[in-house]
C-alpha positions as CSV (number, residue, x, y, z in Angstrom):
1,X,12.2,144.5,89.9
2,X,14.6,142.1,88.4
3,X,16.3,145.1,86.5
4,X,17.0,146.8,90.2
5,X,18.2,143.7,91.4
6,X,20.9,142.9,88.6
7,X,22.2,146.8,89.1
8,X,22.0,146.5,92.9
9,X,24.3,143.3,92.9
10,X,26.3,144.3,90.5
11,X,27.6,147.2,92.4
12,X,27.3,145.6,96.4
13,X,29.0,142.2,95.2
14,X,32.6,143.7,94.3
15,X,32.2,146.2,96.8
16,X,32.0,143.5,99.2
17,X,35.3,141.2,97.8
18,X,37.0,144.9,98.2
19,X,35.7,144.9,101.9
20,X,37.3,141.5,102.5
21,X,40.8,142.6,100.8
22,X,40.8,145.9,102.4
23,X,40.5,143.9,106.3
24,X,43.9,142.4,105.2
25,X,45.5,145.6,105.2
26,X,45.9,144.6,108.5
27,X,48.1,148.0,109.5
28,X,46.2,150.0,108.1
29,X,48.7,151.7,105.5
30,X,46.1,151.8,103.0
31,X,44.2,155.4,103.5
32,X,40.3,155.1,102.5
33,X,39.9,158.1,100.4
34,X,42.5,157.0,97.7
35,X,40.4,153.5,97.9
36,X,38.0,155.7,97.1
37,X,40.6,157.4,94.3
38,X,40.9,153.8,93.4
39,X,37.5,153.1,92.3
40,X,36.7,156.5,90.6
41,X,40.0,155.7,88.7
42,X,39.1,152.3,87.6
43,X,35.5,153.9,85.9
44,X,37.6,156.4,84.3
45,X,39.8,153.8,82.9
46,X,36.4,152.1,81.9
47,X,35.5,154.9,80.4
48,X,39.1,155.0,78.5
49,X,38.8,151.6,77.1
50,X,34.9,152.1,76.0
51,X,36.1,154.8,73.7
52,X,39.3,152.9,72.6
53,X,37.2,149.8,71.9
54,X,34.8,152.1,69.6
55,X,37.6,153.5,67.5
56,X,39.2,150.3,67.0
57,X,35.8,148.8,65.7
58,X,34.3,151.2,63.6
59,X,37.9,152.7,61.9
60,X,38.2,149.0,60.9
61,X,41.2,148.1,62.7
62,X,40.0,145.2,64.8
63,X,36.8,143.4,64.8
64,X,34.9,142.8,67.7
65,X,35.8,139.3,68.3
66,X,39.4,140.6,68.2
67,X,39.0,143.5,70.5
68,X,37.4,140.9,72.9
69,X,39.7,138.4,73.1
70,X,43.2,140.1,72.4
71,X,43.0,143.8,72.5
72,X,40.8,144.7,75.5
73,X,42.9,142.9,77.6
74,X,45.8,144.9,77.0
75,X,44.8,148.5,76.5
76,X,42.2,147.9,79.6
77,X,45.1,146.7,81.8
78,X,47.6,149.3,80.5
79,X,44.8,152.2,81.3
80,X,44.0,150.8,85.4
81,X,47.9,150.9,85.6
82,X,48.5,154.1,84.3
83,X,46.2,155.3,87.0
84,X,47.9,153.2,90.0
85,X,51.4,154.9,88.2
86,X,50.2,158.3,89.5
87,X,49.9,156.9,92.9
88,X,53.6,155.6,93.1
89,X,54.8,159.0,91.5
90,X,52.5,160.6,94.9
91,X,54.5,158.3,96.8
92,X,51.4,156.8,98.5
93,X,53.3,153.2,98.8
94,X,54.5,151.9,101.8
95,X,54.5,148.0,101.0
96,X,53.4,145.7,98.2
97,X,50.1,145.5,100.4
98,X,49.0,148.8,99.2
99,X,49.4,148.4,95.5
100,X,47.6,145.1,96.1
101,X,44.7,147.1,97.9
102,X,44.6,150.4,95.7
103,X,44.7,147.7,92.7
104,X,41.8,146.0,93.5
105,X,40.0,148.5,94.3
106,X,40.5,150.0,90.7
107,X,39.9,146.7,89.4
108,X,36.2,146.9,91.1
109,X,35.6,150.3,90.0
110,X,36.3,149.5,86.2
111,X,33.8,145.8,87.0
112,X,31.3,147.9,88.8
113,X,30.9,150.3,85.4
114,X,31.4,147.3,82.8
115,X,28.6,145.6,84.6
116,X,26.4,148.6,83.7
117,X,27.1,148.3,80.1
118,X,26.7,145.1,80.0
119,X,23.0,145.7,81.7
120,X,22.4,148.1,79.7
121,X,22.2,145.9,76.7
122,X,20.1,143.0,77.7
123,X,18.0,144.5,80.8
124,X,15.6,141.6,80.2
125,X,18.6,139.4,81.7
126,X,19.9,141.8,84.1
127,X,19.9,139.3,87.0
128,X,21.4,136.6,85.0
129,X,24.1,139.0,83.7
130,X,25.0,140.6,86.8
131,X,25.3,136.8,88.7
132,X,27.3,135.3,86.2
133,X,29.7,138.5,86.0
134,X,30.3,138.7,90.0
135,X,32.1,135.8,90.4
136,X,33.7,135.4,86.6
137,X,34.7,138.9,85.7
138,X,34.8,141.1,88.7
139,X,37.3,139.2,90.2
140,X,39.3,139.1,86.8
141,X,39.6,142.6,86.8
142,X,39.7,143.2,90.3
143,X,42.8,140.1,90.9
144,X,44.6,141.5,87.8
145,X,44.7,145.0,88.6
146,X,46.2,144.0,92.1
147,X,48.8,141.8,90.3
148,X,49.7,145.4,88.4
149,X,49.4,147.4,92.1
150,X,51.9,144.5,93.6
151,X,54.3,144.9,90.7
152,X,54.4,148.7,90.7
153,X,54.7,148.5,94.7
154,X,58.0,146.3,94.3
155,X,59.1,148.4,91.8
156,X,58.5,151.7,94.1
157,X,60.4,150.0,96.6
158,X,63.5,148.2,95.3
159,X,65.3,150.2,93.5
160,X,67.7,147.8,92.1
161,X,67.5,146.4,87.8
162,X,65.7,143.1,88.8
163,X,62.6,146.0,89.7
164,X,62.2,146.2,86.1
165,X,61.8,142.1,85.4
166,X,59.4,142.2,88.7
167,X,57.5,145.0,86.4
168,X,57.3,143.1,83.2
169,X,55.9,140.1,85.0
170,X,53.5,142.0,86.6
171,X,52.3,143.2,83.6
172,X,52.3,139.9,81.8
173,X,50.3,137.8,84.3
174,X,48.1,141.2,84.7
175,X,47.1,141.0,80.8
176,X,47.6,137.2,80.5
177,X,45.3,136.2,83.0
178,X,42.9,138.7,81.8
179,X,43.5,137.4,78.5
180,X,42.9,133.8,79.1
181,X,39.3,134.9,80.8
182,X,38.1,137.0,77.4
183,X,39.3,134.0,75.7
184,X,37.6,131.3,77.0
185,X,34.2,133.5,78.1
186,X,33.7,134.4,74.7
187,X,34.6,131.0,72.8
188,X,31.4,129.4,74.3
189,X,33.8,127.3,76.5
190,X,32.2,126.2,80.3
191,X,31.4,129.0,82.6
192,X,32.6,126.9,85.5
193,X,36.2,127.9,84.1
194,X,35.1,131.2,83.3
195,X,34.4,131.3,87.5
196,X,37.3,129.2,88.1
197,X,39.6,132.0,86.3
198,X,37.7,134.5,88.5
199,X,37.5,133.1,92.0
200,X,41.4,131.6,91.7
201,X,42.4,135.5,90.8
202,X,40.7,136.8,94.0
203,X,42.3,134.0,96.4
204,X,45.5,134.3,95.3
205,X,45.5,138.1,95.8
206,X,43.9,137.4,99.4
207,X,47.0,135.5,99.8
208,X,49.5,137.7,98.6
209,X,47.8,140.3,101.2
210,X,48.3,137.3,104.2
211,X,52.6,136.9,102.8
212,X,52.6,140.8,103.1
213,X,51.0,140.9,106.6
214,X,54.2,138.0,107.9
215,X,56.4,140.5,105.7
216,X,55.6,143.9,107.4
217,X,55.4,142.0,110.9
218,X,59.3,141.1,110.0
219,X,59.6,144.4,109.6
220,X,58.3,145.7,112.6
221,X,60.7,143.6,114.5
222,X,63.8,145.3,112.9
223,X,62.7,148.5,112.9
224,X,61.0,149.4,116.1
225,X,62.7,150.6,118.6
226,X,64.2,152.8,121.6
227,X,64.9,155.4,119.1
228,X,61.5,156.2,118.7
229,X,61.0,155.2,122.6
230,X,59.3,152.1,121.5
231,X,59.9,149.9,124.0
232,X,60.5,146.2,123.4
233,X,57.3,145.2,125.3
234,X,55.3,147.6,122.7
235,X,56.8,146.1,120.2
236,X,55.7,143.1,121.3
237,X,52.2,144.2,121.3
238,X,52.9,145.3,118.2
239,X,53.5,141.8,117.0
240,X,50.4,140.3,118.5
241,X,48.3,142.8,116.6
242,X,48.5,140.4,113.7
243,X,48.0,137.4,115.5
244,X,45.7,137.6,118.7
245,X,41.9,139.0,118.2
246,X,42.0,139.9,122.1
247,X,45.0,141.0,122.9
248,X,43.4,144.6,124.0
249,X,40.9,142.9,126.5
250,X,43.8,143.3,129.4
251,X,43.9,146.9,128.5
252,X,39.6,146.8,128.6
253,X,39.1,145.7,131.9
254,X,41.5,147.6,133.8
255,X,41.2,150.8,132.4
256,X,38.0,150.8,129.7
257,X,36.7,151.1,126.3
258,X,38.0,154.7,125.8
259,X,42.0,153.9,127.4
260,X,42.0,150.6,125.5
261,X,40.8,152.2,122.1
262,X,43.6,154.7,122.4
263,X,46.3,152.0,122.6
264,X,45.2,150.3,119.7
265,X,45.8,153.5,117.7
266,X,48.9,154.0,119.0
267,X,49.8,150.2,118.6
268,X,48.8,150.8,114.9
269,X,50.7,153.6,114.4
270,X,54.1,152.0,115.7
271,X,53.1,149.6,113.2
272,X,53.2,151.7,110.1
273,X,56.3,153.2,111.7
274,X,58.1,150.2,111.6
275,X,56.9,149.7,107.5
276,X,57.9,153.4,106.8
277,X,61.5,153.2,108.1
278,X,62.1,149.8,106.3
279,X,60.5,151.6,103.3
280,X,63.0,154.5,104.2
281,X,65.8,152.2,103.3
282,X,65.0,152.1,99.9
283,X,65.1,155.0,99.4
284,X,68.9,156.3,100.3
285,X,69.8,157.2,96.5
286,X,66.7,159.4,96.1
287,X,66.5,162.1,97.8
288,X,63.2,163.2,97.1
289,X,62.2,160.4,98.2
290,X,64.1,159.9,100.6
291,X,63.1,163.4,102.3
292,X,59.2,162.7,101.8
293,X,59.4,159.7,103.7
294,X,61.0,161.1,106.6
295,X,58.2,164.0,106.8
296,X,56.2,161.0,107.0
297,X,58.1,159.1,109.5
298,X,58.3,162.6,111.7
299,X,54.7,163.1,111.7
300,X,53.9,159.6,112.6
301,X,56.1,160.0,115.2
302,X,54.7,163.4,116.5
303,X,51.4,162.1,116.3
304,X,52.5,158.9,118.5
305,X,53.8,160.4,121.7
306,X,50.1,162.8,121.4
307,X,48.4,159.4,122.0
308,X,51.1,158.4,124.4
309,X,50.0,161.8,126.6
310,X,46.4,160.7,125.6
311,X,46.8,157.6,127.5
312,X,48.8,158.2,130.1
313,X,51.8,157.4,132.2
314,X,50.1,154.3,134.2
315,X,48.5,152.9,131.4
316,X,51.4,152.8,129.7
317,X,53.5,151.0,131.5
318,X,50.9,148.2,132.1
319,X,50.8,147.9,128.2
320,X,54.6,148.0,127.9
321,X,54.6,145.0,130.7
322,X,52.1,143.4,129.2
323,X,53.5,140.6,126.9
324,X,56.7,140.4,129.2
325,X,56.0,137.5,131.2
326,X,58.4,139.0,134.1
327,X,56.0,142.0,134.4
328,X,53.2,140.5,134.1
329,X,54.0,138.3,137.0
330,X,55.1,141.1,139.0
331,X,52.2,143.1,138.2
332,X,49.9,140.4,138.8
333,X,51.7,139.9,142.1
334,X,51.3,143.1,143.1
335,X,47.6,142.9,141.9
336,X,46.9,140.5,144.8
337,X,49.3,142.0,147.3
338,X,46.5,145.4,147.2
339,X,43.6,143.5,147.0
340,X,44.7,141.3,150.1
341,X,46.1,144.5,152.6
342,X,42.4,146.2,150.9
343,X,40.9,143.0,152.7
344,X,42.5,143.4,155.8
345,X,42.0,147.3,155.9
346,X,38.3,147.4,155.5
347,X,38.7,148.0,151.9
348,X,40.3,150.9,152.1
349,X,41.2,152.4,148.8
350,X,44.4,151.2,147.6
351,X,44.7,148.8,150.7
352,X,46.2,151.2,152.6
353,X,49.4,151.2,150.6
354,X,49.7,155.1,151.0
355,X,48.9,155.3,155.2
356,X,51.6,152.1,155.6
357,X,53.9,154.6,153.6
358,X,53.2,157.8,155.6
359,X,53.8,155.6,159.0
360,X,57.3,154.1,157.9
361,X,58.4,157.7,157.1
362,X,57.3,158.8,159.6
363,X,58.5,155.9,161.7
364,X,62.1,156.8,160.5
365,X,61.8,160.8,160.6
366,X,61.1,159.9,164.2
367,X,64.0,157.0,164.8
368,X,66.1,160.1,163.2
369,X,65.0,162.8,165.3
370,X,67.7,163.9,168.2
371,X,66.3,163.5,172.0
């Protein structure tokens, strides 16, 4: 029993710190199958280092001690990086956010496989190892890979020579910090700072993932607008995506689950607009590039004004009144205005709006009418 347990927690555990990193992709950029790339990629580059730990030990290069502390950390590192390299070279970067998600999520993949080995070797302890690796390890590996994914994100994006520094320090604190963990794990030192290491690494990606939420927000603000008939009222709701829980619940009550649901995809998908054209700018000396961005940008766009028929004219221009406090006010004005002439009309539908209308035409066809 104790055996199922350890490999039960030793898989659910970093899927679950993944779960929390992946809800501050709070636009969504991130797609979920290369998540799922992510992880597959991080047990191949498990599988990569297993090997390359092997022929180090028995060809006599290294001892184990040595591969432990010092040379694990760098070919392990260099492997999960190699992997997030092909996803910049697929162009599947909008903003540093993504290389922190898709790097964590390799980091997990290459924990979730290590913990097996490590299993493997002592089942008798496999609660005790899989418990002490969750919180010390997991999030090592997970936190480090992300540093790589932020660094190769930056480096997709700017394309100026300071890219290459922002590289090299990614790759430094990647391996470093990683190093620092093998290093004081394995010298019998206290496994509160063999945690500490751990938990620190996984908080300060969390808040590298909250900086890039205020970053892409700025964003947003620059780059929506009328020429993708975004109006500045959408935009607005756009912007209170990242700060208000409830901002849909206007949307709910006067027209339902369904209409509301199909703003908040369209909200989302202005969203990622706005971080594609500022990711566009980068992107003026490449062409290639260049050119696969904009077939992003154009189906985004396509895909927007299919939700915009989705949802309709009316509901549309309550949501691009709503965070206007002019419309608002006039809407809720006119709100009442129905509701009292309903009153006074027996509740007729609409409170009589339309018959009032057909008698003042009428009124003035008449007044205009030769004797």
């Amino acid at each position: 029993m104790g055996v199922f347990i350890g490999f039960t927690l030793a898989i659910i555990i970093p899927l679950f710190f993944l779960g929390i990193i992946h809800a501050q992709d709070f636009y969504q950029t991130g797609q979920f199958k290369l998540i799922l790339l992510s992880l597959s990629g991080g047990a191949f580059a498990y599988a990569l280092s297993s090997i390359t730990n092997i022929i180090l030990e028995y060809s006599g290069l290294a001892d184990r001690n040595s591969i432990v502390r010092f040379y694990a950390p760098v070919h392990e590192e260099i492997f999960k990086g190699l992997f997030l390299l092909t996803l910049v070279k697929r162009r599947q970067f909008s903003y540093s956010v993504d290389g922190a998600l898709y790097g964590f999520a390799t980091g997990v993949g290459f924990a979730i496989f290590e913990n097996f080995g490590y299993i493997n070797s002592n089942l008798s302890e496999a609660m005790t190892i899989s418990a002490q690796r969750i919180f010390s390890a997991n999030l090592v590996h997970a936190s480090s890979s992300a540093i790589l994914g932020i660094a190769l994100g930056i480096f997709h994006l700017r394309r100026t020579r300071l890219r290459w520094l922002v590289l090299a320090a990614g790759i430094s604190f990647a391996i470093g910090q990683h190093m620092f963990y093998n290093i004081i794990s394995h010298d019998g030192n206290s496994l509160v700072s063999a945690f500490g290491t751990g938990i620190l690494g996984g908080v300060f990606i969390y808040f590298v993932m909250q900086l890039g939420k205020k970053q892409a927000q700025r964003w947003i603000k620059q780059k929506l607008g009328m020429d993708d008939r975004v109006t500045r009222g959408e935009v607005a709701a756009v912007d209170r995506l990242a700060s208000s829980g409830d901002i849909l619940m206007p949307v709910y009550e006067r027209f339902g689950a369904e209409k509301a649901s199909q703003v908040e995809k369209l909200l989302y998908l202005q969203a990622r607009l706005g971080i594609k054209r500022k990711a566009l700018d980068s992107f003026q000396k490449d062409d290639s590039l260049r050119n696969a961005m904009i077939s992003e940008i154009n189906e985004t766009r396509t895909e927007m004004e299919a939700v915009r028929r989705t949802i309709g004219v009316y509901a549309m221009l309550f949501v691009r009144g709503l965070y206007t406090e002019e419309m608002v006010s006039v809407w809720d004005q006119m709100q009442a205005k129905i509701r009292e002439r309903s009153a006074l009309n027996g509740g007729q539908k609409g409170g009589g709006l339309w018959s009032s209308l057909e008698e003042r035409v009428k009124a003035q066809t008449d007044a205009e009418r030769p004797e």
